[in-house]
C-alpha positions as CSV (number, residue, x, y, z in Angstrom):
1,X,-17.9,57.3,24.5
2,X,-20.1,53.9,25.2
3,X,-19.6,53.3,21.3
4,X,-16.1,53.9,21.0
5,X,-15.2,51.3,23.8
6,X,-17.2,48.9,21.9
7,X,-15.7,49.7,18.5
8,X,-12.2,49.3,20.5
9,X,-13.2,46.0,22.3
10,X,-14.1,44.5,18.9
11,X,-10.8,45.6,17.0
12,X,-8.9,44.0,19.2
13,X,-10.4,40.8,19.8
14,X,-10.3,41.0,16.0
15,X,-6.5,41.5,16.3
16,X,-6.0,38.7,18.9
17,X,-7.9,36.4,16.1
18,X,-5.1,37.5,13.5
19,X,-2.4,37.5,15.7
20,X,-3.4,33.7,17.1
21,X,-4.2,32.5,13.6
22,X,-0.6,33.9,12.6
23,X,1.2,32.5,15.8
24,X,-0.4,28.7,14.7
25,X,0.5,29.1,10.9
26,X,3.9,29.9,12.2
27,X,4.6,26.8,13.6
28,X,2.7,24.3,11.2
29,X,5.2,23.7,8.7
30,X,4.4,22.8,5.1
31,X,3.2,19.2,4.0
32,X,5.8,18.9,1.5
33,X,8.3,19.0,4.6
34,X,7.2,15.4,5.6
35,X,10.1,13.1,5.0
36,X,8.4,9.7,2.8
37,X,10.6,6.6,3.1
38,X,9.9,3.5,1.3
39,X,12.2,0.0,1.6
40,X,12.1,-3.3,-0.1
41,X,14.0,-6.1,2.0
42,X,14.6,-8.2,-1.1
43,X,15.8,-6.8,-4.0
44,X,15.3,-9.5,-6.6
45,X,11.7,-10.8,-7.9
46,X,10.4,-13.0,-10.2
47,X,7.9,-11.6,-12.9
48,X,4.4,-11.4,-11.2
49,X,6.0,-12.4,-8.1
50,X,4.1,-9.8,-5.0
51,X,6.8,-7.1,-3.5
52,X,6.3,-6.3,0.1
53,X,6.8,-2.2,0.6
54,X,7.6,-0.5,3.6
55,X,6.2,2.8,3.3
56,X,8.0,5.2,6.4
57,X,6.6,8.8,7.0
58,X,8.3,11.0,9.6
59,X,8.3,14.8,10.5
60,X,12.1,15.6,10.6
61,X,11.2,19.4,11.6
62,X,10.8,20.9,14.9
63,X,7.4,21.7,14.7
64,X,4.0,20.2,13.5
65,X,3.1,19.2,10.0
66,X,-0.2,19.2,9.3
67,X,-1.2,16.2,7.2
68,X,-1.8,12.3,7.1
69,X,-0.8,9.0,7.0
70,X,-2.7,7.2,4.5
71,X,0.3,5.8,2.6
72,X,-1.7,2.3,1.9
73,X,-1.0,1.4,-1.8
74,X,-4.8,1.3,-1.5
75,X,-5.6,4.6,-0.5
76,X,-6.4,7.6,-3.0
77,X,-3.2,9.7,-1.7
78,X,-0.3,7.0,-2.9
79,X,1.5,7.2,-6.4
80,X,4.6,5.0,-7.1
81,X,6.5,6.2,-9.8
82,X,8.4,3.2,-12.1
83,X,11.7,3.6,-14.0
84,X,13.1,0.9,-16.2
85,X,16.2,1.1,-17.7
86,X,16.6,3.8,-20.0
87,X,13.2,5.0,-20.1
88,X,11.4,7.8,-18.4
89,X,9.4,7.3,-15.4
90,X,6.0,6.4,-15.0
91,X,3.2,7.2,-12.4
92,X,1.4,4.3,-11.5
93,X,-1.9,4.6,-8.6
94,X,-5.1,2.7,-8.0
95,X,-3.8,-0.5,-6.8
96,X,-6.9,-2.7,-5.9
97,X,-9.1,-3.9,-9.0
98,X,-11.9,-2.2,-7.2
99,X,-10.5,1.1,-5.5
100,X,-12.6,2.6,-3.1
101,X,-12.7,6.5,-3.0
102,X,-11.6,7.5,1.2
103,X,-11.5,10.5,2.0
104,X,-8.5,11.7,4.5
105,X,-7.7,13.0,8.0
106,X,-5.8,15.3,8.4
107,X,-3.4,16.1,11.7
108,X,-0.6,17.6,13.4
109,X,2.2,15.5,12.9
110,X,4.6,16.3,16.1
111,X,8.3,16.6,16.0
112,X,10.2,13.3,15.8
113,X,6.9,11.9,15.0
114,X,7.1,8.9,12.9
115,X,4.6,6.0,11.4
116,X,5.1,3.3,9.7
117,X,3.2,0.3,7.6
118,X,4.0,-2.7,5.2
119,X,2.4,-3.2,1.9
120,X,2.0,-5.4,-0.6
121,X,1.7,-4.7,-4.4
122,X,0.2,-7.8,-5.5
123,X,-1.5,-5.3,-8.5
124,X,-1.1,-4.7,-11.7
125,X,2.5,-6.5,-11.9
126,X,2.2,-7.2,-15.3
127,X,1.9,-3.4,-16.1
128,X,4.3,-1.9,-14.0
129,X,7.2,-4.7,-14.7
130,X,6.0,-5.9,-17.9
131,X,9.4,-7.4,-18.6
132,X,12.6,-8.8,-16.7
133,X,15.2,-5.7,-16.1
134,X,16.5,-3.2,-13.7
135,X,13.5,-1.0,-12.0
136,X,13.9,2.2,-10.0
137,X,10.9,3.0,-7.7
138,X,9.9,5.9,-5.8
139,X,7.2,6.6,-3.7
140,X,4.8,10.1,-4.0
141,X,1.9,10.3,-1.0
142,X,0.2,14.0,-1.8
143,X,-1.9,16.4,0.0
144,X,-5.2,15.3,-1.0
145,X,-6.1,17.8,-3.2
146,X,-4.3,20.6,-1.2
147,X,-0.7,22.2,-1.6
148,X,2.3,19.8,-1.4
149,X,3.8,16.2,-1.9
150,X,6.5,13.8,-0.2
151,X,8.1,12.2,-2.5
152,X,10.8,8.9,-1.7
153,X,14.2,8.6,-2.2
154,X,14.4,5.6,-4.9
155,X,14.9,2.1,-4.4
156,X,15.9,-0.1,-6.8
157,X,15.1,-4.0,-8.0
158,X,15.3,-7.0,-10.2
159,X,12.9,-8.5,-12.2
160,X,14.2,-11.8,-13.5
161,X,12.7,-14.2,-15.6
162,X,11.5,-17.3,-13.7
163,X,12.6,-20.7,-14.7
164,X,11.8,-24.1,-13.8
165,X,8.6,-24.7,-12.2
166,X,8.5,-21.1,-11.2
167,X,8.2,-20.9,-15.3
168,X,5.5,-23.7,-15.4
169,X,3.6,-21.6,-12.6
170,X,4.4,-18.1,-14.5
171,X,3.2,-19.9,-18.1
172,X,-0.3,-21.0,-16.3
173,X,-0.6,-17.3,-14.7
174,X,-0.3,-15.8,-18.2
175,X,-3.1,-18.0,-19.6
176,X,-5.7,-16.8,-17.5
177,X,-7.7,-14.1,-18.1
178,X,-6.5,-11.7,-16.5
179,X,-2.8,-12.3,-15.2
180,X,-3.2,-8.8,-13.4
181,X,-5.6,-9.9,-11.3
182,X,-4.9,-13.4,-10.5
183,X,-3.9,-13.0,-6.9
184,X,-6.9,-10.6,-6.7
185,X,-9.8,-12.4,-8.6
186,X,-10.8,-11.3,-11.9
187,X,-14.6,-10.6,-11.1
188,X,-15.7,-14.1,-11.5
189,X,-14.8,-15.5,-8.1
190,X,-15.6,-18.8,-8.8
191,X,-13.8,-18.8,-11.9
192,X,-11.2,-17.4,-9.7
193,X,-11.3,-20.2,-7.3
194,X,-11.1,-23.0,-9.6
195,X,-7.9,-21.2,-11.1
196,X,-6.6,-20.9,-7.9
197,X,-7.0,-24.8,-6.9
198,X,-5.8,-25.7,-10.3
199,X,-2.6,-23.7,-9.8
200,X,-2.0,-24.9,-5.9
201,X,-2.4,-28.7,-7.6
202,X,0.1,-28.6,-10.1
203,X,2.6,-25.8,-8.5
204,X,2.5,-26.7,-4.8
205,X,5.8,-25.7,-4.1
206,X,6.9,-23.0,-6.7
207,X,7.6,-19.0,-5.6
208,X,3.9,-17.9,-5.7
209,X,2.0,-20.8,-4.2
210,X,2.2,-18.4,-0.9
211,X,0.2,-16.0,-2.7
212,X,-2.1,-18.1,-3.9
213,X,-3.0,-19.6,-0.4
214,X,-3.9,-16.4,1.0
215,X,-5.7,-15.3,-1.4
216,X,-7.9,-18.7,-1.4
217,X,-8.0,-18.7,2.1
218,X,-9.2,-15.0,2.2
219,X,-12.2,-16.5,-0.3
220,X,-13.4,-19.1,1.3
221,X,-13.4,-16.8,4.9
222,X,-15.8,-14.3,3.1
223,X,-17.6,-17.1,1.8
224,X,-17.9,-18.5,5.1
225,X,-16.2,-21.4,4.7
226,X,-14.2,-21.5,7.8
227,X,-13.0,-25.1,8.2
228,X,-10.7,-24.9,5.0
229,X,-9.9,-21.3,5.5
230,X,-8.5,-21.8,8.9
231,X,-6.6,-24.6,8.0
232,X,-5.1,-23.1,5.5
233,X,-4.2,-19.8,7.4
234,X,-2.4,-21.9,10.1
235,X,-0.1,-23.2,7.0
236,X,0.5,-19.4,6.1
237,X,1.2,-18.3,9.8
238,X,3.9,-21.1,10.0
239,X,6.0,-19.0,7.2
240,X,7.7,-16.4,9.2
241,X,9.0,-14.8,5.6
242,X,5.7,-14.8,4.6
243,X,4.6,-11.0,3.8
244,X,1.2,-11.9,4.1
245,X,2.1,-13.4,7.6
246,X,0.3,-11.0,10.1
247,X,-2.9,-10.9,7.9
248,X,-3.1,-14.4,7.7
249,X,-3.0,-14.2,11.9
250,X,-5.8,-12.1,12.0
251,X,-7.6,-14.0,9.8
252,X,-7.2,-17.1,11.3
253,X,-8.7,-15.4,14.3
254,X,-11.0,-14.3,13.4
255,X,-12.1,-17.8,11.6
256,X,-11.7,-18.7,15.3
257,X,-14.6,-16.4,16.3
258,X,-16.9,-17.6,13.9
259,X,-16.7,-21.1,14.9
């Protein structure tokens, strides 16, 4: 009788187990349910000039989602998939010169939940607009190697030719290199540098000089100069347009600290 009760007892703590696993999966909805949002304020660029991204994830459902958030064009989880005119789309991912491998963490996304981040693809433009035209662009964050994708509505944008001294600029970018990677260094940072002061000599003024601040600036901090690199974040932070705006606050804090 002693041995029955037990055998009882166990099936139905057993059966509370199923029941409560089944009552959780029943309201965690599927990751493919997230809604993925991306939006470009401009919609016209020169060739190799960096496009700021807003990347928008939100859980339009009325109960949880597990999944994540790691929408960074940096992260292992973002794809953007490219569309010029009358050709078929292609996937484009990994876009730092040296990716790192991060793994992700995974939560319940509530209700209404939403998050949201900026990013900047300053990486590889030359391969993913290799000429001036009409691009469509959509956005694809997946499960990390489990069930499931969001995928973006697309967006759409203008590459133009530049002209002028944005041409001039454009004609010294090419020559370098590796045009991918100017904004990012090429491997050899002082190579990299001396491009980069070269360029902000002759082109002071022209639509990527912004870029190549900040990306001297960010240098010279992780080469501990900090004299030159604060000074010349406080010229970026002065540019409310500036994409790179908010970085180049933190940075020029933190050049603060080290002082």
């Amino acid at each position: 009788m002693r041995k029955m009760f037990r055998v009882s007892v166990f099936l139905f703590i057993v059966w509370c187990g199923f029941n409560s696993q089944d009552t959780v999966s029943a309201q965690i909805s599927e990751f493919s349910e997230l809604r993925l949002e991306i939006s470009i304020a401009k919609r016209s660029f020169r060739q190799l000039e960096p496009i700021a991204i807003n990347f928008k994830v939100s859980n339009p459902t009325d109960h949880p989602i597990v999944g994540h958030t790691a929408f960074n064009l940096t992260s292992n989880a973002t794809v953007l998939l490219v569309r010029a005119e009358n050709e078929k789309e292609v996937s484009f991912s990994g876009f730092s010169p040296t990716p790192k491998q991060v793994g992700l963490v995974t939560r319940p996304i509530k209700p209404g939940e939403s998050v949201e981040v900026d990013n900047i693809l300053d990486y590889p433009l030359m391969e993913i607009f290799p000429k001036p035209g009409v691009y469509r662009l959509r956005a694809k964050m997946t499960n990390w190697g489990k069930p499931g994708f969001a995928v973006s509505a697309p967006v759409t944008i203008t590459v133009v030719a530049p002209e002028g001294t944005d041409k001039d600029a454009f004609d010294f970018i090419l020559k370098t290199p590796n045009p991918d990677m100017f904004y990012t260094g090429d491997g050899n940072l002082g190579r990299s540098e001396k491009n980069w002061r070269q360029f902000l000599d002759r082109y002071p003024n022209c639509i990527y000089s912004d870029f190549v601040t900040f990306s001297l600036a960010r240098h010279l901090f992780y080469r501990n100069e900090i004299g030159e690199s604060a000074m010349l974040f406080g010229q970026l932070t002065e540019k409310t347009d500036f994409p790179y705006r908010e970085k180049s606050l933190f940075f020029l804090s933190e050049t603060k600290k080290k002082e």
